[in-house]
Backbone atoms as SQL, in Angstrom:
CREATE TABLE atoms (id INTEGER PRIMARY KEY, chain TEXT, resi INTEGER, resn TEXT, atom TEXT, x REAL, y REAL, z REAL);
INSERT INTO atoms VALUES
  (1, 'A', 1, 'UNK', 'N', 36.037, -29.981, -68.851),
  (2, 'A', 1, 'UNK', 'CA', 34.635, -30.022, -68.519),
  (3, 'A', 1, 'UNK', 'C', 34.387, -30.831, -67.236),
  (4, 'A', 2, 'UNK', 'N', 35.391, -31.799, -67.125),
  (5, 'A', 2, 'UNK', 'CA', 34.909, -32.540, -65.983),
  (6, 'A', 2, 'UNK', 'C', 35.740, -32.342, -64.556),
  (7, 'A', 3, 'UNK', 'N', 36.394, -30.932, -64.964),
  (8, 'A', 3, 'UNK', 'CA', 36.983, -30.096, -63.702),
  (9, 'A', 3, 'UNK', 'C', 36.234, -29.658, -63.375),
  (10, 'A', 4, 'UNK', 'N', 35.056, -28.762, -64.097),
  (11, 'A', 4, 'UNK', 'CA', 34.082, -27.866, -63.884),
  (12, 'A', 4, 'UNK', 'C', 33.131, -28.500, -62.952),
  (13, 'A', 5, 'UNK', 'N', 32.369, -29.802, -63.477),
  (14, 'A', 5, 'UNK', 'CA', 31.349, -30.122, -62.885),
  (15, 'A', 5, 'UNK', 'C', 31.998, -30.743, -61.413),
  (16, 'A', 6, 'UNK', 'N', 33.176, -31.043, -61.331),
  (17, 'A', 6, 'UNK', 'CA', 33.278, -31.563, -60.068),
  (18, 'A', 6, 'UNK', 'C', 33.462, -30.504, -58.959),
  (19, 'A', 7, 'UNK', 'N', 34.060, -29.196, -59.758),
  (20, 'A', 7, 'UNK', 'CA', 33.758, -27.855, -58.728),
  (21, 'A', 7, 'UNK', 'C', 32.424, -27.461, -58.085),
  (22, 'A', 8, 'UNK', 'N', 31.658, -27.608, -59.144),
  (23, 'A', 8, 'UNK', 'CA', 30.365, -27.434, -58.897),
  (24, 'A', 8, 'UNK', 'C', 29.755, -27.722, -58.316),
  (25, 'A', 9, 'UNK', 'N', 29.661, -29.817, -57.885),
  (26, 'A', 9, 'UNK', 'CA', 29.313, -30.581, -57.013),
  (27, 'A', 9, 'UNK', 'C', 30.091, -30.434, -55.659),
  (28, 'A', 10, 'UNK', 'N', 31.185, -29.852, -55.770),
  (29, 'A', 10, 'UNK', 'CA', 31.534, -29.607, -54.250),
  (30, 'A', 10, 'UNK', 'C', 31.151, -28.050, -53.737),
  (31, 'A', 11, 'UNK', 'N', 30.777, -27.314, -54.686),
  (32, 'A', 11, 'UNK', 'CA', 30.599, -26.546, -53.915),
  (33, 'A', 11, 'UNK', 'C', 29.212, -26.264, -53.768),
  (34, 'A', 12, 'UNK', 'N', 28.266, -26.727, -54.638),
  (35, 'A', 12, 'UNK', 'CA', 26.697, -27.432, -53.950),
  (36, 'A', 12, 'UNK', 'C', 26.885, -28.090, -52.622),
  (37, 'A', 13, 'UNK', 'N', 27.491, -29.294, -52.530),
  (38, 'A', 13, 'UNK', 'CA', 27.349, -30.598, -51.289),
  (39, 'A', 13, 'UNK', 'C', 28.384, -29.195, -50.158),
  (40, 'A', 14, 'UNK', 'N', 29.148, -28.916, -50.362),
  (41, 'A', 14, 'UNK', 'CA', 29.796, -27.336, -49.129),
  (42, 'A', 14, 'UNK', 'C', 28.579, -26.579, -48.795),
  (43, 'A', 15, 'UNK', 'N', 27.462, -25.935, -50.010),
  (44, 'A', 15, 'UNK', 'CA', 27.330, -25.308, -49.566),
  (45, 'A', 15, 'UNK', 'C', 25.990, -25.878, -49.025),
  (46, 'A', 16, 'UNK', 'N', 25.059, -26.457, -49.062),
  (47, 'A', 16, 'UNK', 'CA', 24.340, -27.624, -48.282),
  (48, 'A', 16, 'UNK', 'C', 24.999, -27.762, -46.945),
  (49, 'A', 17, 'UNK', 'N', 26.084, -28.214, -46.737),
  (50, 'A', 17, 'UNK', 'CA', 26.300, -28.691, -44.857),
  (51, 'A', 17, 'UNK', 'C', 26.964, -26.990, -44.564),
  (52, 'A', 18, 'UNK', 'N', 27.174, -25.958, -45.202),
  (53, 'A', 18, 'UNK', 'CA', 27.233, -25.073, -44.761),
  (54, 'A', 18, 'UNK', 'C', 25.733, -24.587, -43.790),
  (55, 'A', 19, 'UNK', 'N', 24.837, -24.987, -44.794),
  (56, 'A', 19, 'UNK', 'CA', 23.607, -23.970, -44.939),
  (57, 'A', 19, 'UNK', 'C', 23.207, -24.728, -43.827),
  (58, 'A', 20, 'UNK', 'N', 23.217, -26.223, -43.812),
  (59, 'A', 20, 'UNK', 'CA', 22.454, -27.182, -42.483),
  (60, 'A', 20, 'UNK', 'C', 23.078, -26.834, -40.950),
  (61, 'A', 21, 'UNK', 'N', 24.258, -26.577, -41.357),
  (62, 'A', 21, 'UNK', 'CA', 25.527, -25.876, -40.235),
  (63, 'A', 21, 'UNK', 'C', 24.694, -24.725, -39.421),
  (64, 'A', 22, 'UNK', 'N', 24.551, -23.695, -40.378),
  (65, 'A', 22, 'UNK', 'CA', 24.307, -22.462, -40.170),
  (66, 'A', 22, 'UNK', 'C', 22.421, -22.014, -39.747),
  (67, 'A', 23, 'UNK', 'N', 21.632, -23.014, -40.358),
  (68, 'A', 23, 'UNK', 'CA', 20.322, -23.649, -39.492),
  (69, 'A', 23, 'UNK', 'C', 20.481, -23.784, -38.397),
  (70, 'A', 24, 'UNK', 'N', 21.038, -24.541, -37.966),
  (71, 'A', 24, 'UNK', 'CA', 20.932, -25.312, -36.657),
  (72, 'A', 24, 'UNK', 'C', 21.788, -24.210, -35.853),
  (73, 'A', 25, 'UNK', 'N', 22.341, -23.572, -36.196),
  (74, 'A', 25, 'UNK', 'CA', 23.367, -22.510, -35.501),
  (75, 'A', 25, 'UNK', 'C', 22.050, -21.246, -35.412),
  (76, 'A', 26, 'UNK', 'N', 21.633, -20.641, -36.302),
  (77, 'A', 26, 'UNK', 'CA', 20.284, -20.169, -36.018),
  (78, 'A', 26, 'UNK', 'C', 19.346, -20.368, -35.062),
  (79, 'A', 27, 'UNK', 'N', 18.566, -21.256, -35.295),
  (80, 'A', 27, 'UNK', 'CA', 17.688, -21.925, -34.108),
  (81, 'A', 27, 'UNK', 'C', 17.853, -22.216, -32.811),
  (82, 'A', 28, 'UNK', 'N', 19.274, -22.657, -32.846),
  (83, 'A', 28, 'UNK', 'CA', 19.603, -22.793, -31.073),
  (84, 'A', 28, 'UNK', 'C', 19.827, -21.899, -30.550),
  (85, 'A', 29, 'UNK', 'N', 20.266, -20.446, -31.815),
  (86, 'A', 29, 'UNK', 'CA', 20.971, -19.268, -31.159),
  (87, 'A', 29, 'UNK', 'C', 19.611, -18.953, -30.339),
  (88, 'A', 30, 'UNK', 'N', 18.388, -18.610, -31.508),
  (89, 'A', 30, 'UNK', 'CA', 17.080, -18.221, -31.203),
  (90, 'A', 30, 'UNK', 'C', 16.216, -18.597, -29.447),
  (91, 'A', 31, 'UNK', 'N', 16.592, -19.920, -29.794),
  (92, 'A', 31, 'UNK', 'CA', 16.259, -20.963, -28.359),
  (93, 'A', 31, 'UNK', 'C', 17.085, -20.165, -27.492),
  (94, 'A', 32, 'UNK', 'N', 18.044, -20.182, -26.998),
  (95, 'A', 32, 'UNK', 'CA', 19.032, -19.402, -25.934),
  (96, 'A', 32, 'UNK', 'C', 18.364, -18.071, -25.403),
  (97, 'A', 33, 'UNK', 'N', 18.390, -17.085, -27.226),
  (98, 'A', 33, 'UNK', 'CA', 18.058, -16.231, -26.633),
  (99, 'A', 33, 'UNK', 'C', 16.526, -15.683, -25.841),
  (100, 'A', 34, 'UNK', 'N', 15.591, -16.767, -26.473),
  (101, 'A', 34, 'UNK', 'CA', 14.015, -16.085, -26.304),
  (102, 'A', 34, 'UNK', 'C', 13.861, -17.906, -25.054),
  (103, 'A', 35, 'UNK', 'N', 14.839, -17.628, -24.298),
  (104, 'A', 35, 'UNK', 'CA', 14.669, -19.224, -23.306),
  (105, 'A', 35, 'UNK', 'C', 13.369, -19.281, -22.358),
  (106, 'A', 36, 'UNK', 'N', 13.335, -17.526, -21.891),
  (107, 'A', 36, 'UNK', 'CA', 12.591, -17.284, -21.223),
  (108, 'A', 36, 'UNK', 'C', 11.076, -17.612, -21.624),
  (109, 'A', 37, 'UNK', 'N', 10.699, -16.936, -22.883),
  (110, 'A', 37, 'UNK', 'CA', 9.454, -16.720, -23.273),
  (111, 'A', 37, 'UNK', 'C', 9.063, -18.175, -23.405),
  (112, 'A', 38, 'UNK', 'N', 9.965, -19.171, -23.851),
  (113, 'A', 38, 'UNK', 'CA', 9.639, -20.545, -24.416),
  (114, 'A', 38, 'UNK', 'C', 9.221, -21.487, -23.419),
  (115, 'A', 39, 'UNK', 'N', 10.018, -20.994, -22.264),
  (116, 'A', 39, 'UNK', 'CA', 10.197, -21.744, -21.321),
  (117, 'A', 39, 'UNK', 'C', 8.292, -21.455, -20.303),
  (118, 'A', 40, 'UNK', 'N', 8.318, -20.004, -20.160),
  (119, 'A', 40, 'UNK', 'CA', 6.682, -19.843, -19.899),
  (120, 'A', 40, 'UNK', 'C', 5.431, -20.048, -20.951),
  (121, 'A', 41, 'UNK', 'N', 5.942, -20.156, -22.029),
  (122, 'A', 41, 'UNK', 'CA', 4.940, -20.574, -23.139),
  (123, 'A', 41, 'UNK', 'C', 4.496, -22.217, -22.583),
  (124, 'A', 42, 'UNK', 'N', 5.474, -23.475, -22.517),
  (125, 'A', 42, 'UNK', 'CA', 5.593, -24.821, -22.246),
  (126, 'A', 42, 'UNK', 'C', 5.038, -25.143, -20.873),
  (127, 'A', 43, 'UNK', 'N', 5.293, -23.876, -19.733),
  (128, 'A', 43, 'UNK', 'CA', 5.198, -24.001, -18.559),
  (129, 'A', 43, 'UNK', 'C', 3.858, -23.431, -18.195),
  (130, 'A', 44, 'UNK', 'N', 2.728, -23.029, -18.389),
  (131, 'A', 44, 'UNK', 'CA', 2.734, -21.792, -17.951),
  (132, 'A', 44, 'UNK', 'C', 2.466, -21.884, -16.599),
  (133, 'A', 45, 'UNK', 'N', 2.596, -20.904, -15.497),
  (134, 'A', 45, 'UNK', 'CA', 2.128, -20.829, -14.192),
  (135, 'A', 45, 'UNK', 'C', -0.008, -20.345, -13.661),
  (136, 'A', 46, 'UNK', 'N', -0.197, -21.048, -12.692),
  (137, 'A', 46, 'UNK', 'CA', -1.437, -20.247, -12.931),
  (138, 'A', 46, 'UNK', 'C', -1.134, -18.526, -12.328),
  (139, 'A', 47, 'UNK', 'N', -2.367, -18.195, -12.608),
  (140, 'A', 47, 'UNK', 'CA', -2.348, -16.796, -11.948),
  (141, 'A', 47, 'UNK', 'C', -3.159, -16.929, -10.937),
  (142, 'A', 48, 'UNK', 'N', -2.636, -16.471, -9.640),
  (143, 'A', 48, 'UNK', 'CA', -2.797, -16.171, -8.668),
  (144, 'A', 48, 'UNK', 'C', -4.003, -15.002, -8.520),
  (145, 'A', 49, 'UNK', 'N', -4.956, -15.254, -7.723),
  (146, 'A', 49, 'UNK', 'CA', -6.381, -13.880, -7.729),
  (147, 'A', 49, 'UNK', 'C', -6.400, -14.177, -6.230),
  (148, 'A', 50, 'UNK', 'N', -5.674, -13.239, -5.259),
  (149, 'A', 50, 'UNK', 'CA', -5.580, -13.539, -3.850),
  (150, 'A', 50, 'UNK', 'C', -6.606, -12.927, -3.084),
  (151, 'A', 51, 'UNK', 'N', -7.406, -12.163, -3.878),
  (152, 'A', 51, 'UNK', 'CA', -8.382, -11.466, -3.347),
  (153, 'A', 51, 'UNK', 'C', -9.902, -12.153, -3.909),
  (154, 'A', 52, 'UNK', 'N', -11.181, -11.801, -3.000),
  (155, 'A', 52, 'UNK', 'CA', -12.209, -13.061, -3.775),
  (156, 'A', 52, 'UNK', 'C', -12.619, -11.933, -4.492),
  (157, 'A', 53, 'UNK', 'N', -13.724, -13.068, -5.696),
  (158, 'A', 53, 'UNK', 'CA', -14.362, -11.890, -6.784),
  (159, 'A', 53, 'UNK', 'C', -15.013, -10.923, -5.990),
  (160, 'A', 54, 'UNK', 'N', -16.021, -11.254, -5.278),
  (161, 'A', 54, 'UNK', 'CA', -16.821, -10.164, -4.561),
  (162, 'A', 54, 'UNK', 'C', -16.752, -9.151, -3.629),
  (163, 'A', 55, 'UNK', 'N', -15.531, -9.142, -3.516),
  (164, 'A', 55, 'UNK', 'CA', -14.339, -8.439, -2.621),
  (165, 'A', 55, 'UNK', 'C', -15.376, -6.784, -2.272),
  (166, 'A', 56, 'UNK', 'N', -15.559, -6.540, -3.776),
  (167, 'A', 56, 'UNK', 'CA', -15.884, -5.233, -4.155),
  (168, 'A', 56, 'UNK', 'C', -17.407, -4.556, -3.533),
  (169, 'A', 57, 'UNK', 'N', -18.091, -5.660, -3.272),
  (170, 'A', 57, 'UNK', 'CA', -19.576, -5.943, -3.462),
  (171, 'A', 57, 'UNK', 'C', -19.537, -6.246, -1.614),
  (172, 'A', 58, 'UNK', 'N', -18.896, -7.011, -1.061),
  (173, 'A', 58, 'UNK', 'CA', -18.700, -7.017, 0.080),
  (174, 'A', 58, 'UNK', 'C', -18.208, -5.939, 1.258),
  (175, 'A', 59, 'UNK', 'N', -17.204, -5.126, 0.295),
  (176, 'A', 59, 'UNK', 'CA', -16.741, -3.589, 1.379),
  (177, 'A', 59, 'UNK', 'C', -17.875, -3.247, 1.359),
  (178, 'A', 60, 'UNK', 'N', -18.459, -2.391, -0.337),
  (179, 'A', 60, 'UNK', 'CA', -18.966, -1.480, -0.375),
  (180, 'A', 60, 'UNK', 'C', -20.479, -1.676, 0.509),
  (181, 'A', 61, 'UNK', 'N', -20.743, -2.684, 1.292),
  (182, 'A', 61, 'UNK', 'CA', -22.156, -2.862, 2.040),
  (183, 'A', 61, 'UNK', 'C', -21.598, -2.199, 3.377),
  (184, 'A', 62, 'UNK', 'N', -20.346, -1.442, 3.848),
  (185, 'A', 62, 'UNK', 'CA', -20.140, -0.916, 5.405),
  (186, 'A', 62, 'UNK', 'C', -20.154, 0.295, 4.954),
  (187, 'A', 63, 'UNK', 'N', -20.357, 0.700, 6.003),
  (188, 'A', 63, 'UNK', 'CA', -19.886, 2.286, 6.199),
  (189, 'A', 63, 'UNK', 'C', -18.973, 2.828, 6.172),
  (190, 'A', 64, 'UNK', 'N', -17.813, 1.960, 7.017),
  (191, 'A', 64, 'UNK', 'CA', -16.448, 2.140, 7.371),
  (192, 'A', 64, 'UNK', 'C', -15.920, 0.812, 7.368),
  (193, 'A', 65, 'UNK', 'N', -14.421, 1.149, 6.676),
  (194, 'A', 65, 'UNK', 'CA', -14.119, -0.268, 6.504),
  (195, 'A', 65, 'UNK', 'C', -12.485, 0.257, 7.650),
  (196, 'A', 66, 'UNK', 'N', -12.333, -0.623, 8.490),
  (197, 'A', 66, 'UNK', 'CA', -11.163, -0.564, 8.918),
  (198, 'A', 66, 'UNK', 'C', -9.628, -1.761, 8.414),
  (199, 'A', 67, 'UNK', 'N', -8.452, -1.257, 8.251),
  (200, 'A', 67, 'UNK', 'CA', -7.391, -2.559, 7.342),
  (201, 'A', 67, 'UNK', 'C', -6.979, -2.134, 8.501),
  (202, 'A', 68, 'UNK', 'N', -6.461, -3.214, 9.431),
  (203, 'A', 68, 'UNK', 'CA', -5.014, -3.340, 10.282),
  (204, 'A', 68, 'UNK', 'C', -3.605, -4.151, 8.933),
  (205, 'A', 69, 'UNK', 'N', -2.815, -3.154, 9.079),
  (206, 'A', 69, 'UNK', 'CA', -2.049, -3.855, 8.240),
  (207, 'A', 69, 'UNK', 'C', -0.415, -4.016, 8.576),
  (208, 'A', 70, 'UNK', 'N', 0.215, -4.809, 8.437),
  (209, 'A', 70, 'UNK', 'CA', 1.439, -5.073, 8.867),
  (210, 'A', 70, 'UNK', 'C', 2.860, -4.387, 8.300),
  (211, 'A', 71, 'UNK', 'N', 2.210, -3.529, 7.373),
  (212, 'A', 71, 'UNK', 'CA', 3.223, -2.704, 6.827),
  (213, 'A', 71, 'UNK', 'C', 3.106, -1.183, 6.464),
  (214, 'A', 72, 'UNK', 'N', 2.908, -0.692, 5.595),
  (215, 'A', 72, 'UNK', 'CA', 2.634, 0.807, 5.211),
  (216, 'A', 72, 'UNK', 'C', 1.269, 0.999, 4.835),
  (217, 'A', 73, 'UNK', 'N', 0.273, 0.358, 4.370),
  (218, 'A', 73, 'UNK', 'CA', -0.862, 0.198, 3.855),
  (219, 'A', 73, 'UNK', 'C', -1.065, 0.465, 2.218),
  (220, 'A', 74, 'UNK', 'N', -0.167, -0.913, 1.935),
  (221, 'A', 74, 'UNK', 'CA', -0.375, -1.056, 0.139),
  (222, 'A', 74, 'UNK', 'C', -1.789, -2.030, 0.031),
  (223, 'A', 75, 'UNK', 'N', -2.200, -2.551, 0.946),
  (224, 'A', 75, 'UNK', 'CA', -3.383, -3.466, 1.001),
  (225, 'A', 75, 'UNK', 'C', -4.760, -2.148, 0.458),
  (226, 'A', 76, 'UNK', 'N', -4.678, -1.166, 1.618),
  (227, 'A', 76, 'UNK', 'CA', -5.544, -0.371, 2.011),
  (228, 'A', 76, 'UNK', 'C', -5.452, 0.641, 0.152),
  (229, 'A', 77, 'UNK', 'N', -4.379, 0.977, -0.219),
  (230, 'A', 77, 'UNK', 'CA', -4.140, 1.295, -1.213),
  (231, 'A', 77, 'UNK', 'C', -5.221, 0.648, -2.631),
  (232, 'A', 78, 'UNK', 'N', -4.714, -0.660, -2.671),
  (233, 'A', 78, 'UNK', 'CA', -4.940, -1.413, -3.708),
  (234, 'A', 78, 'UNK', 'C', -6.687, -1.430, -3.923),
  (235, 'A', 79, 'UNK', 'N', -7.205, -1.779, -2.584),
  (236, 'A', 79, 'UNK', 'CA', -8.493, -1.812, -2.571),
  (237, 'A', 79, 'UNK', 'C', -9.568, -0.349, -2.815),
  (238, 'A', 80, 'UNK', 'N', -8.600, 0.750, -2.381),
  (239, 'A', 80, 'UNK', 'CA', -9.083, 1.972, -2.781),
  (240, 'A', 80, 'UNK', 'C', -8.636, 2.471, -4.046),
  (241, 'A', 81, 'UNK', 'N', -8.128, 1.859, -4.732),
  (242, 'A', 81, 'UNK', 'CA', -7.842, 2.067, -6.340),
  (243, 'A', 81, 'UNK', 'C', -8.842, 0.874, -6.997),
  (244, 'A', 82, 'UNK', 'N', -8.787, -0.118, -6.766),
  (245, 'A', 82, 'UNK', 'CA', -9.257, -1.309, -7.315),
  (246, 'A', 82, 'UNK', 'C', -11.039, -1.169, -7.496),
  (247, 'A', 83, 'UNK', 'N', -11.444, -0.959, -6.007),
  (248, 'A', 83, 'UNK', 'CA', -12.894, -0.792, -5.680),
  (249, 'A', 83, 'UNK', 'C', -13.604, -0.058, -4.971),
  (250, 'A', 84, 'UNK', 'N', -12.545, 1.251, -5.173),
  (251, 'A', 84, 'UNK', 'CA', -13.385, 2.674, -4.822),
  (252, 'A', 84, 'UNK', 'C', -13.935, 2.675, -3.606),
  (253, 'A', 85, 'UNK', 'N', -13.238, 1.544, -2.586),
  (254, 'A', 85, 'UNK', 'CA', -13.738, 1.864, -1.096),
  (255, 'A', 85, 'UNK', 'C', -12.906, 2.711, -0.565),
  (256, 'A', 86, 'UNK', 'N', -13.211, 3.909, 0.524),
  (257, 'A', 86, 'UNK', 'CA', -12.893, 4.209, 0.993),
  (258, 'A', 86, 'UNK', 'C', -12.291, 3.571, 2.529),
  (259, 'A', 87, 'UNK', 'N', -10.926, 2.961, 2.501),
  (260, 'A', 87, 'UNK', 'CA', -10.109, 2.079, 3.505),
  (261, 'A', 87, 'UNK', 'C', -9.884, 2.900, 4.914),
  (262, 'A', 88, 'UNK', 'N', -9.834, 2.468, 6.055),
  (263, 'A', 88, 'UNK', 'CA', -9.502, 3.626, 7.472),
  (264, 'A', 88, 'UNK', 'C', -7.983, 2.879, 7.079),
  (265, 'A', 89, 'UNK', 'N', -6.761, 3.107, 7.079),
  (266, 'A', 89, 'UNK', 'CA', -5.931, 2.455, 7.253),
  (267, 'A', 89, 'UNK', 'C', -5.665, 2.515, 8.652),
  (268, 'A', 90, 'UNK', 'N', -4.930, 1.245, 9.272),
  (269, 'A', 90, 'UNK', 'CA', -3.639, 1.391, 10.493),
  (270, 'A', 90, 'UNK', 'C', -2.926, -0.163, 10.206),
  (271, 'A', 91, 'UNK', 'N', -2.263, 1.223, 9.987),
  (272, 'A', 91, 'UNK', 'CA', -0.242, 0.239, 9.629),
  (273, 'A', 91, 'UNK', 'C', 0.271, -0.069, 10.805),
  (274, 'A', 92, 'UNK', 'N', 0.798, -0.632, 11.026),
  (275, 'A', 92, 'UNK', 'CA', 1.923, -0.818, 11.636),
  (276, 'A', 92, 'UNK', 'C', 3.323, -1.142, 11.445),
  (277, 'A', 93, 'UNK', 'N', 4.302, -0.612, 11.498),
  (278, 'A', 93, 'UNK', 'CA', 5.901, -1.339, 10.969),
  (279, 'A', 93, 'UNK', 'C', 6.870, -1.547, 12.183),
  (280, 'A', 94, 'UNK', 'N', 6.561, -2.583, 12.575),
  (281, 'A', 94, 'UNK', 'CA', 7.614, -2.963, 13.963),
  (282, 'A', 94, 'UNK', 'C', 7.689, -4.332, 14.001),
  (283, 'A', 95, 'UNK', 'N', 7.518, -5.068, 13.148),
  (284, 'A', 95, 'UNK', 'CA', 7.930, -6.434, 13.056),
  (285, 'A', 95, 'UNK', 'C', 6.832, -7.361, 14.376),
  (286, 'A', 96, 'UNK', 'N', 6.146, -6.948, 15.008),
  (287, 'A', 96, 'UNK', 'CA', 5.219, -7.078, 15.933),
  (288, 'A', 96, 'UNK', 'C', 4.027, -7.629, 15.641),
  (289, 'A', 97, 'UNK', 'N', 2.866, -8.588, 16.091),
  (290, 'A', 97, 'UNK', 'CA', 1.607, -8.519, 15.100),
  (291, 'A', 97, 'UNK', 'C', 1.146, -7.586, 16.090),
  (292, 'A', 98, 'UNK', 'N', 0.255, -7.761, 15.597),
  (293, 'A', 98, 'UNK', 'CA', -1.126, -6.477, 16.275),
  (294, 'A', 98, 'UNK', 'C', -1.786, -7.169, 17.920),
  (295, 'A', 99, 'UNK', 'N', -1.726, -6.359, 18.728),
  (296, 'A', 99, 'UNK', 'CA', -2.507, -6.505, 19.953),
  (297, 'A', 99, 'UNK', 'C', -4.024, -6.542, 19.929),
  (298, 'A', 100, 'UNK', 'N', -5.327, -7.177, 20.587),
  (299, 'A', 100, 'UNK', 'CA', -6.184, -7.346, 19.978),
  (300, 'A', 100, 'UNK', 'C', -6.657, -6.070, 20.730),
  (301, 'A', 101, 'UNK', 'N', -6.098, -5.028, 21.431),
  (302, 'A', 101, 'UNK', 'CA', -6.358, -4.069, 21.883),
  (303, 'A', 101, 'UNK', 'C', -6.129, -2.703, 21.265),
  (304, 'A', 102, 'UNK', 'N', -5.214, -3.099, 20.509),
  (305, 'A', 102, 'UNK', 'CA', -5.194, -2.048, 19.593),
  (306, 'A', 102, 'UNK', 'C', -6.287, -2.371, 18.533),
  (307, 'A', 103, 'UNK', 'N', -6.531, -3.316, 18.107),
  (308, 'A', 103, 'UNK', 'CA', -7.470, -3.336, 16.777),
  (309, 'A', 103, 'UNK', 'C', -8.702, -3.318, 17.961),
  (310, 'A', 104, 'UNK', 'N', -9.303, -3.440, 19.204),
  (311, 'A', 104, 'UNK', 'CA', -10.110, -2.962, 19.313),
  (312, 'A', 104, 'UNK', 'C', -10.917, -1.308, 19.494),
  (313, 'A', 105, 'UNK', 'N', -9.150, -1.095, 20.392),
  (314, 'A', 105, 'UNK', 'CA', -9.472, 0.621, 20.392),
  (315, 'A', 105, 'UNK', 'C', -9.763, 1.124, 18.870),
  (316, 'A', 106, 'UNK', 'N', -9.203, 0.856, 17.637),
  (317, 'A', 106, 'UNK', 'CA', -8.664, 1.559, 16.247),
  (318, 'A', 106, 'UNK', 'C', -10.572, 1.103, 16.100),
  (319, 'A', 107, 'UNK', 'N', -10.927, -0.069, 15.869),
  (320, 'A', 107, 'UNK', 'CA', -12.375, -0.048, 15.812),
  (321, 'A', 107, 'UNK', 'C', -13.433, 0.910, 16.737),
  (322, 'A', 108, 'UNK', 'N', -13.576, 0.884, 18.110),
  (323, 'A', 108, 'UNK', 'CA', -13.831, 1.648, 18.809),
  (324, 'A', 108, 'UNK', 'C', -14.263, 3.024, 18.255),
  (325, 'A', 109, 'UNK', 'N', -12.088, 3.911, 18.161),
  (326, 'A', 109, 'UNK', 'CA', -12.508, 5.023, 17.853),
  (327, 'A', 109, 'UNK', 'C', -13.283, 5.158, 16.341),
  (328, 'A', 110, 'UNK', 'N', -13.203, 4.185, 15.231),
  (329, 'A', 110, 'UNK', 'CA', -14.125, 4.650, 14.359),
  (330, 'A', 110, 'UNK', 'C', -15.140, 4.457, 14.565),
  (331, 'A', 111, 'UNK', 'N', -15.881, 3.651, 15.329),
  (332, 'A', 111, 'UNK', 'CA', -17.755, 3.896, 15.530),
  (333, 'A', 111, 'UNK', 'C', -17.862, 5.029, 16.563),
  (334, 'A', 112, 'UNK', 'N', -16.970, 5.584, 17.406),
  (335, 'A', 112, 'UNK', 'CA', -17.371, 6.732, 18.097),
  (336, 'A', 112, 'UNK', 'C', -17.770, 7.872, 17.211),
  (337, 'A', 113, 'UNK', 'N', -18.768, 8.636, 17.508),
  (338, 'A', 113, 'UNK', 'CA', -19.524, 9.403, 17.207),
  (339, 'A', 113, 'UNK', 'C', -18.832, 10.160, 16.272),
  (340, 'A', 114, 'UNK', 'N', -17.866, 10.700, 17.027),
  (341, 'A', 114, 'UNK', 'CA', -17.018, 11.932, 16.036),
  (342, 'A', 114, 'UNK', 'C', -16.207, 11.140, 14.835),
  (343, 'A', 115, 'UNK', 'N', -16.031, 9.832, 14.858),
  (344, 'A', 115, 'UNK', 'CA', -15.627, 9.167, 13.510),
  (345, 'A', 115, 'UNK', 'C', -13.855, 9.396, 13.529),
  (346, 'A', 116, 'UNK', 'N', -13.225, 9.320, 14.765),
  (347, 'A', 116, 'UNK', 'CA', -11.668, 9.770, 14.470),
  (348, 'A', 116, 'UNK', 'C', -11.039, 9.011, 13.805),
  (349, 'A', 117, 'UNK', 'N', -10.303, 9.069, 12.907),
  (350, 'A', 117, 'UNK', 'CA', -9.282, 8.262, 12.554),
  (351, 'A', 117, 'UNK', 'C', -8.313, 7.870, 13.484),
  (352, 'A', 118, 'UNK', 'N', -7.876, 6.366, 13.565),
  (353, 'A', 118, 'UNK', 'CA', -6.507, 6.261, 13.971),
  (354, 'A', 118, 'UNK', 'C', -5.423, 6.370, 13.819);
């Protein structure tokens, strides 16, 4: 009888630092794997709104809105998805900024009469 109970007690107190073993082996696994989410949960960053609220309220008072833009025209894009203005784009892609002669002609030809695009 007193083989029995001492089996018993060891394999309770085993299986206890098994189970505390195998906790803590859990949880850190968990931590590792979800590091990311935990890590922006603790952190969070603000969000960035690079454009002002009234953005929308401000095009839509022109007629014509002209974007000089320094790349393909994802600016001109965004704002004509976002707030239904209709954008003139002119891109440019040459690593260059803009001449103030070109953004005057590109203005120019849109108030000329016939309305050309650049």
């Amino acid at each position: 009888m007193a083989l029995r109970k001492i089996i018993l007690n060891l394999h309770l107190y085993a299986g206890l630092a098994a189970a505390f073993f195998l906790t803590i082996l859990g949880v850190t696994g968990s931590i590792m794997v979800f590091e990311d989410q935990i890590d922006g949960w603790l952190n969070p960053q603000p969000v960035l709104h690079p454009l002002p609220e009234r953005l929308g309220e401000l095009l839509a008072g022109f007629k014509k809105v002209l974007l000089p833009e320094l790349n393909r025209g994802q600016l001109a894009s965004l704002i004509r998805a976002r707030y239904g203005v209709e954008v003139i784009k002119l891109p440019k892609v040459c690593g260059q900024p803009f001449s103030v002669s070109e953004i005057v002609n590109a203005a120019n030809a849109c108030l000329s009469p016939a309305g050309v695009n650049p």
